[in-house]
N, CA, C and O atoms as CSV, one atom per row, in Angstrom:
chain,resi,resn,atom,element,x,y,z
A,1,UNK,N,N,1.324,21.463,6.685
A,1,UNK,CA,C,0.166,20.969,7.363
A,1,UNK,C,C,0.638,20.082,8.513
A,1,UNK,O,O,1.356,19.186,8.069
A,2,UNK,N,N,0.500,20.028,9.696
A,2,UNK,CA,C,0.561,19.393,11.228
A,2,UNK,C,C,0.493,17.837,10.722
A,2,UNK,O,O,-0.210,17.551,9.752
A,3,UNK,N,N,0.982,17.197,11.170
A,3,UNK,CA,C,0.795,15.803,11.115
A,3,UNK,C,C,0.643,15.170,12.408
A,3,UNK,O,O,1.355,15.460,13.369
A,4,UNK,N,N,-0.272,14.317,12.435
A,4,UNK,CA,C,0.177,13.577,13.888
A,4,UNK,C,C,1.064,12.406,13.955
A,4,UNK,O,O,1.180,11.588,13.042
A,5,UNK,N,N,1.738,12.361,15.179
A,5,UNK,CA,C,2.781,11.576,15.015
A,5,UNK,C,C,3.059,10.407,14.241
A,5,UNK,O,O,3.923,10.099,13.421
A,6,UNK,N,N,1.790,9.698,14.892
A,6,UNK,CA,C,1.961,8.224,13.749
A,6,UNK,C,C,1.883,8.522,12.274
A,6,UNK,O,O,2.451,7.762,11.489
A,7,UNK,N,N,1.049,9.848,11.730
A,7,UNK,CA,C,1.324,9.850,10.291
A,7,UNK,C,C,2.583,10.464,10.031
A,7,UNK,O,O,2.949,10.640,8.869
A,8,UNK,N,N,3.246,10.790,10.958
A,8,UNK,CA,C,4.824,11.404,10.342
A,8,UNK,C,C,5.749,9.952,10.050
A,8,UNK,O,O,6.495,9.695,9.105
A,9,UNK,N,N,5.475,9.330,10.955
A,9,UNK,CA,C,6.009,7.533,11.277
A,9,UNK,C,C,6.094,7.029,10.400
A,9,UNK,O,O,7.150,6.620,9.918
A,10,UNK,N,N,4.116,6.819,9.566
A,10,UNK,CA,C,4.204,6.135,8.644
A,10,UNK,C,C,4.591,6.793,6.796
A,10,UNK,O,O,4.601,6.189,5.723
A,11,UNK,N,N,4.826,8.055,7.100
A,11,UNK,CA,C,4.830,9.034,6.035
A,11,UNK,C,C,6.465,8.520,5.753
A,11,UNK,O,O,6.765,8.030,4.664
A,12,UNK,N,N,7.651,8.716,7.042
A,12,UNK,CA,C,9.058,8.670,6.596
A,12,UNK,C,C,9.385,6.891,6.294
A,12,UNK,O,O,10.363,6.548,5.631
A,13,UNK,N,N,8.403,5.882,6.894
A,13,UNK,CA,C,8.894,4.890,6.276
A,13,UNK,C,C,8.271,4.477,4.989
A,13,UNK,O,O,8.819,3.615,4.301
A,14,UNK,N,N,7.075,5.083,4.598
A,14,UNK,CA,C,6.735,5.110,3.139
A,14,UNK,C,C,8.201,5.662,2.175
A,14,UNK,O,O,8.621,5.060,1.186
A,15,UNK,N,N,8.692,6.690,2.640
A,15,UNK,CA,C,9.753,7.773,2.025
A,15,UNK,C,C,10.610,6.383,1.734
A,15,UNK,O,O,10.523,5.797,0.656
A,16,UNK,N,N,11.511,5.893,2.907
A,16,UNK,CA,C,12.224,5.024,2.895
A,16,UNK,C,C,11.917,4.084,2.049
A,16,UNK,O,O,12.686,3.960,1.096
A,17,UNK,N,N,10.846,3.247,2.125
A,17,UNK,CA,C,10.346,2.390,1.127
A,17,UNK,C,C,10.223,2.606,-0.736
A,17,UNK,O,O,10.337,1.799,-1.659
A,18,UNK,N,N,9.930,4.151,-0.688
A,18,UNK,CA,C,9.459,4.798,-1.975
A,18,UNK,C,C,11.184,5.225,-3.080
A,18,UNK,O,O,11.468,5.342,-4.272
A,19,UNK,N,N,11.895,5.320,-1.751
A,19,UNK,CA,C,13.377,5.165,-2.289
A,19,UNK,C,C,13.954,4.138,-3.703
A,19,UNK,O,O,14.478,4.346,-4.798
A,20,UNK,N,N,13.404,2.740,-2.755
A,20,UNK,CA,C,13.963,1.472,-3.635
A,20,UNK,C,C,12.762,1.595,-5.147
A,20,UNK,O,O,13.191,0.883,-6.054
A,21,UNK,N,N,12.189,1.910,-5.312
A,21,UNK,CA,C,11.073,1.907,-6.087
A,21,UNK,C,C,11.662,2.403,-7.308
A,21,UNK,O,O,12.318,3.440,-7.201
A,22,UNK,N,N,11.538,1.761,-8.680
A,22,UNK,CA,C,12.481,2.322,-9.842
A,22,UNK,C,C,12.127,3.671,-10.457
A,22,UNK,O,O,12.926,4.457,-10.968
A,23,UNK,N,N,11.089,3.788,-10.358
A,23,UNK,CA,C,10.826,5.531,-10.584
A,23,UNK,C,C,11.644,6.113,-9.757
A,23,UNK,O,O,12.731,6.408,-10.253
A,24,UNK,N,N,11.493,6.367,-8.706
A,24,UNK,CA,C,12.213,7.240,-7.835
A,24,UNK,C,C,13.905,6.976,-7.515
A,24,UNK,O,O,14.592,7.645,-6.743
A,25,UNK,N,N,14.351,5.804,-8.340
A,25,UNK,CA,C,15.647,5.749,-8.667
A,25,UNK,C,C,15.511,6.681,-9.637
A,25,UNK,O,O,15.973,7.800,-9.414
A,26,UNK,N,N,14.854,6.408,-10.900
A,26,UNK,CA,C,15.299,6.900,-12.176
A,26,UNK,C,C,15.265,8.550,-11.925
A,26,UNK,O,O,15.748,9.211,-12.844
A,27,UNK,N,N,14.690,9.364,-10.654
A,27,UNK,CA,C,14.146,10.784,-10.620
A,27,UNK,C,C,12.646,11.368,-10.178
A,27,UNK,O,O,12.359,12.388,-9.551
A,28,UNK,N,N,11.981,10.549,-10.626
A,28,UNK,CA,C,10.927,10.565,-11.038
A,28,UNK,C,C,10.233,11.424,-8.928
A,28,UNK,O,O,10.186,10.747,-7.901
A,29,UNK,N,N,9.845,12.973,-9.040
A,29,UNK,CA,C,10.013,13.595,-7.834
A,29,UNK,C,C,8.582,13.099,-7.380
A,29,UNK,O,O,8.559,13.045,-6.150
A,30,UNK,N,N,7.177,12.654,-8.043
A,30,UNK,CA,C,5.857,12.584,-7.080
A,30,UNK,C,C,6.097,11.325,-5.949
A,30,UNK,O,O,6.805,10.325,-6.066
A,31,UNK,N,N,5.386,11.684,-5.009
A,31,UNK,CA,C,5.063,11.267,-3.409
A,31,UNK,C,C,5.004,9.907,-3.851
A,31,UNK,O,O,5.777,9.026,-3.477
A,32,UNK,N,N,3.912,9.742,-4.788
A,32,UNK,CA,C,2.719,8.815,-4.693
A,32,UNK,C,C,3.057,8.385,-5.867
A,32,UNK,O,O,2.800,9.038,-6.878
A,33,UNK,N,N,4.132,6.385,-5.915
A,33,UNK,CA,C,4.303,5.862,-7.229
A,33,UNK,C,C,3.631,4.503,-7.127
A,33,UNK,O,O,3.698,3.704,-6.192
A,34,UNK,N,N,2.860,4.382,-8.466
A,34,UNK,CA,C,2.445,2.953,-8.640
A,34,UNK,C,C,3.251,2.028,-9.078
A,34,UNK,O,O,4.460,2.217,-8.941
A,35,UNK,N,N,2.860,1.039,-9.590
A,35,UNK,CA,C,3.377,-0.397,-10.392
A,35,UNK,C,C,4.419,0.310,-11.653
A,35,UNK,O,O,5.550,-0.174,-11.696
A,36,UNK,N,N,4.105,1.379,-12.630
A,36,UNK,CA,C,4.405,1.964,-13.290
A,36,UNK,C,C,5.228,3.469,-13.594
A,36,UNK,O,O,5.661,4.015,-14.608
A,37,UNK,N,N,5.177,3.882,-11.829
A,37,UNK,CA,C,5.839,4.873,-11.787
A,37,UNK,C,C,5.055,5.984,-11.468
A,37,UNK,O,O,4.174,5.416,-10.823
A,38,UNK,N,N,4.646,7.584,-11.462
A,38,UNK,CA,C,3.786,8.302,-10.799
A,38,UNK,C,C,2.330,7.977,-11.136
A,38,UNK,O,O,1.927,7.814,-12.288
A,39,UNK,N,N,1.374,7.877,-9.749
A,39,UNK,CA,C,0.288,7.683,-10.031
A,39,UNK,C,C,-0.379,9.110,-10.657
A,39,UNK,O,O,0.237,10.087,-10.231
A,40,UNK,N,N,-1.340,9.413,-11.444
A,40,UNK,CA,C,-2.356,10.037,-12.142
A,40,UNK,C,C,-3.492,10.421,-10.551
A,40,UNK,O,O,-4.007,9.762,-9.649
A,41,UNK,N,N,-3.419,11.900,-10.980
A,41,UNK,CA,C,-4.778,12.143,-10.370
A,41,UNK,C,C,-5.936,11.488,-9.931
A,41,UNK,O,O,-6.491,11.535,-8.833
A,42,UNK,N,N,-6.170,10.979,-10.771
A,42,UNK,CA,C,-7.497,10.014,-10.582
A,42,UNK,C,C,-7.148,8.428,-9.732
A,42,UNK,O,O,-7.795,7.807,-8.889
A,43,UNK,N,N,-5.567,8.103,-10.540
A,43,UNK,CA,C,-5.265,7.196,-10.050
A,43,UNK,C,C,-5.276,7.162,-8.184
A,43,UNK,O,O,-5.598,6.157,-7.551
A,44,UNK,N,N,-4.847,8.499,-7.536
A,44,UNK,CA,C,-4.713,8.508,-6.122
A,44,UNK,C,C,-6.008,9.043,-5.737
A,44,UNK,O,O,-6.400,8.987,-4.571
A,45,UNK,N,N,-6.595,9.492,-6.553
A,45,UNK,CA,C,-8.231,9.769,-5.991
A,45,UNK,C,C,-8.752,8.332,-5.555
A,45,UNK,O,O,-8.817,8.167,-4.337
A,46,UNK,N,N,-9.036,7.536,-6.158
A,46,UNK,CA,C,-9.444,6.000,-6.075
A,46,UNK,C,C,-8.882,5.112,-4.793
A,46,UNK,O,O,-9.546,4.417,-4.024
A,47,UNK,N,N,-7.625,5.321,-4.801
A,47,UNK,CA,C,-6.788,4.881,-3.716
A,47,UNK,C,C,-7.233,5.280,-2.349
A,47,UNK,O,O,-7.482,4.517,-1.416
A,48,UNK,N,N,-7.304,6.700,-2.363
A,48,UNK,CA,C,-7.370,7.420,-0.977
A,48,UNK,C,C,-9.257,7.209,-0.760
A,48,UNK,O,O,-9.722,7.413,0.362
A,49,UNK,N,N,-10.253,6.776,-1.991
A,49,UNK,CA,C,-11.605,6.553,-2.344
A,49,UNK,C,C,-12.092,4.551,-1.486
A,49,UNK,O,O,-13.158,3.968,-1.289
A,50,UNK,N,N,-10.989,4.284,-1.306
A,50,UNK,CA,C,-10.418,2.658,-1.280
A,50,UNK,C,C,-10.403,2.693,0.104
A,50,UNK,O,O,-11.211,2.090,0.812
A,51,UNK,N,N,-9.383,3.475,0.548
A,51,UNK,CA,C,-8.860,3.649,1.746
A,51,UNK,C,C,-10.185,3.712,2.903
A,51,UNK,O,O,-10.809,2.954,3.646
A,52,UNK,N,N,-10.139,5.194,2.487
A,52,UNK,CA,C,-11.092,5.957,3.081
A,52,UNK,C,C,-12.905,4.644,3.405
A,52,UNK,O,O,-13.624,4.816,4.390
A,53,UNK,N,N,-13.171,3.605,2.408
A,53,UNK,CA,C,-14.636,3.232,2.889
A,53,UNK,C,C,-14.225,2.133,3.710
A,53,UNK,O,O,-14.763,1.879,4.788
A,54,UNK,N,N,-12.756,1.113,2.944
A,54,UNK,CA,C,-12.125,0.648,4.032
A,54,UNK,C,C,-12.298,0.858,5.537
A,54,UNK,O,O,-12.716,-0.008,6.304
A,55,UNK,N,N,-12.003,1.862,5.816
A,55,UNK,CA,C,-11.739,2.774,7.275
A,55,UNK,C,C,-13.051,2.552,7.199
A,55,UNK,O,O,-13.181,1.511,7.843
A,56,UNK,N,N,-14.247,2.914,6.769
A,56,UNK,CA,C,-15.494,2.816,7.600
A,56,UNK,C,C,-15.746,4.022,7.385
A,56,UNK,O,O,-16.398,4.308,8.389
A,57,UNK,N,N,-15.684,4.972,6.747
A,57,UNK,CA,C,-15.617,6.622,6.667
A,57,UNK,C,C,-16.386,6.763,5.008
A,57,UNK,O,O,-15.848,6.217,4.045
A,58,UNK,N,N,-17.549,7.478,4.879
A,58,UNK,CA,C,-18.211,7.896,4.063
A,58,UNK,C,C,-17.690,8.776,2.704
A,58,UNK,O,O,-17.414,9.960,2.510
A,59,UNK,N,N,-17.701,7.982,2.164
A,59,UNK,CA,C,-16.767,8.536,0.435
A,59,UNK,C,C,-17.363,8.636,-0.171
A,59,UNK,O,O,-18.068,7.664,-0.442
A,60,UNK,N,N,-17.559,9.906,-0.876
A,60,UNK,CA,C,-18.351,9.985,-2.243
A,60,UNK,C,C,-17.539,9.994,-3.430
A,60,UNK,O,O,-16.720,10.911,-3.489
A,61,UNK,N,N,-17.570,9.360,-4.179
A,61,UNK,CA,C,-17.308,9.249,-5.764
A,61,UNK,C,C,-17.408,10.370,-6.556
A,61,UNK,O,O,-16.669,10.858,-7.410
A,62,UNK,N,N,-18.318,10.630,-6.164
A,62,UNK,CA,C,-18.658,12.228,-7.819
A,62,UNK,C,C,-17.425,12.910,-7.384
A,62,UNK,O,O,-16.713,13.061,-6.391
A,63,UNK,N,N,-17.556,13.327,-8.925
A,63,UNK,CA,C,-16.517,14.694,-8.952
A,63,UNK,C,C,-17.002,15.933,-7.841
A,63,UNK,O,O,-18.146,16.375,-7.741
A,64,UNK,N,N,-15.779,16.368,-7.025
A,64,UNK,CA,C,-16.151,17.681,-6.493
A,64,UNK,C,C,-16.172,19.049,-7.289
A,64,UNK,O,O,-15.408,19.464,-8.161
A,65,UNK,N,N,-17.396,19.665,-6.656
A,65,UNK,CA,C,-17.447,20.958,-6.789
A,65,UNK,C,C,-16.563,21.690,-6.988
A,65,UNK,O,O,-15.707,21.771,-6.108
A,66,UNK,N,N,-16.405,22.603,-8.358
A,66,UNK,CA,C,-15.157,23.366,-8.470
A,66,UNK,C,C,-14.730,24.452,-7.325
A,66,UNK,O,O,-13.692,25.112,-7.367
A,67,UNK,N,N,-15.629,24.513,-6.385
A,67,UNK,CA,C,-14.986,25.549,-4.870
A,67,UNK,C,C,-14.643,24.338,-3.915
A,67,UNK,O,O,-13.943,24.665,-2.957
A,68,UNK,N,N,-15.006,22.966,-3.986
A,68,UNK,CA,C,-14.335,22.286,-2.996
A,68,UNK,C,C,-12.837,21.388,-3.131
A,68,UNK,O,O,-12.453,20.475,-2.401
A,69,UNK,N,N,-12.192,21.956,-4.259
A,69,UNK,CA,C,-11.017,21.593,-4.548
A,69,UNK,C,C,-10.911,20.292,-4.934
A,69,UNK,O,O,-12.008,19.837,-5.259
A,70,UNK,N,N,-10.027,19.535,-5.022
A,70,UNK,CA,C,-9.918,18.488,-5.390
A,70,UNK,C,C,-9.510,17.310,-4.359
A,70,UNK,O,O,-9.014,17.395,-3.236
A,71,UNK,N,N,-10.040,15.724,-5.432
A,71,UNK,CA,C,-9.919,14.652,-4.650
A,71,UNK,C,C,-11.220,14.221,-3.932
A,71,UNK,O,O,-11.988,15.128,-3.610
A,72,UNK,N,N,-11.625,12.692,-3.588
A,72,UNK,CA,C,-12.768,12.211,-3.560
A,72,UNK,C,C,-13.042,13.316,-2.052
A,72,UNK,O,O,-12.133,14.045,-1.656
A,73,UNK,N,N,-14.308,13.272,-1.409
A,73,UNK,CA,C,-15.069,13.931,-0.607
A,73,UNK,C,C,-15.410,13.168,0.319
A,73,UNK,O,O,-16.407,12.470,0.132
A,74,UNK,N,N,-14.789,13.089,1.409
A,74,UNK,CA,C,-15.002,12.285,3.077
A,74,UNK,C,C,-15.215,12.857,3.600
A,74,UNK,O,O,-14.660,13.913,3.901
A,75,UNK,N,N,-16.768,12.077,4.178
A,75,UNK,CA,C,-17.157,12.840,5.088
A,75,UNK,C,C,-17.053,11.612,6.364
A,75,UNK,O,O,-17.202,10.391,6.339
A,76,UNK,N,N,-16.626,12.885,7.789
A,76,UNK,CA,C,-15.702,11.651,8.876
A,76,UNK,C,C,-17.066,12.092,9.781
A,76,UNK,O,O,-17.517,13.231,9.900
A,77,UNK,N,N,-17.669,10.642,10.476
A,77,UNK,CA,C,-18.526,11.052,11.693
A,77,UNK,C,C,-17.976,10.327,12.529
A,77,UNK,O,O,-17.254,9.337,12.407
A,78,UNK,N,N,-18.531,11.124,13.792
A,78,UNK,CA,C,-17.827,10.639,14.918
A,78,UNK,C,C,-18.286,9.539,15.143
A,78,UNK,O,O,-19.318,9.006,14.734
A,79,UNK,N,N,-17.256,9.081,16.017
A,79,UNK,CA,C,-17.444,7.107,16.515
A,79,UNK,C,C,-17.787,7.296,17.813
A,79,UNK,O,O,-17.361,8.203,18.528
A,80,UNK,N,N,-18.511,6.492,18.106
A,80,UNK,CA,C,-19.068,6.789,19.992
A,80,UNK,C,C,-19.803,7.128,20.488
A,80,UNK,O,O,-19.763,7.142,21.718
């Protein structure tokens, strides 16, 4: 999937950062580690659910529709 630059930026110094992290010493291969080591589905649903109203961007909570795949449901309107 295309990234734009600044998310490649902030994607390889997450990497860098996610290095020192004791899960990912011990092996442990997911992206995305908490306090405890890989976050849970739900656990990064919430996060990116956090993020996302943060930003100002419309998040729905419910579970998605089994044809709209997974992870909370943002919807982005334009600014301006």
């Amino acid at each position: 999937m295309p990234l734009p630059t600044d998310a490649r930026t902030q994607l390889r110094t997450w990497l860098k950062e996610r290095e020192q992290h004791p899960a990912a010493r011990d092996g442990e291969p997911a992206l995305w580690l908490g306090r405890r080591g890989r976050l849970s589905p739900r656990q990064l649903q919430w996060v990116v659910t956090d993020v996302g109203t943060a930003a100002g961007l419309e998040v729905s909570r419910k579970p998605p529709s089994p044809s709209a795949g997974h992870g909370p449901q943002i919807a982005v309107q334009g600014r301006g």
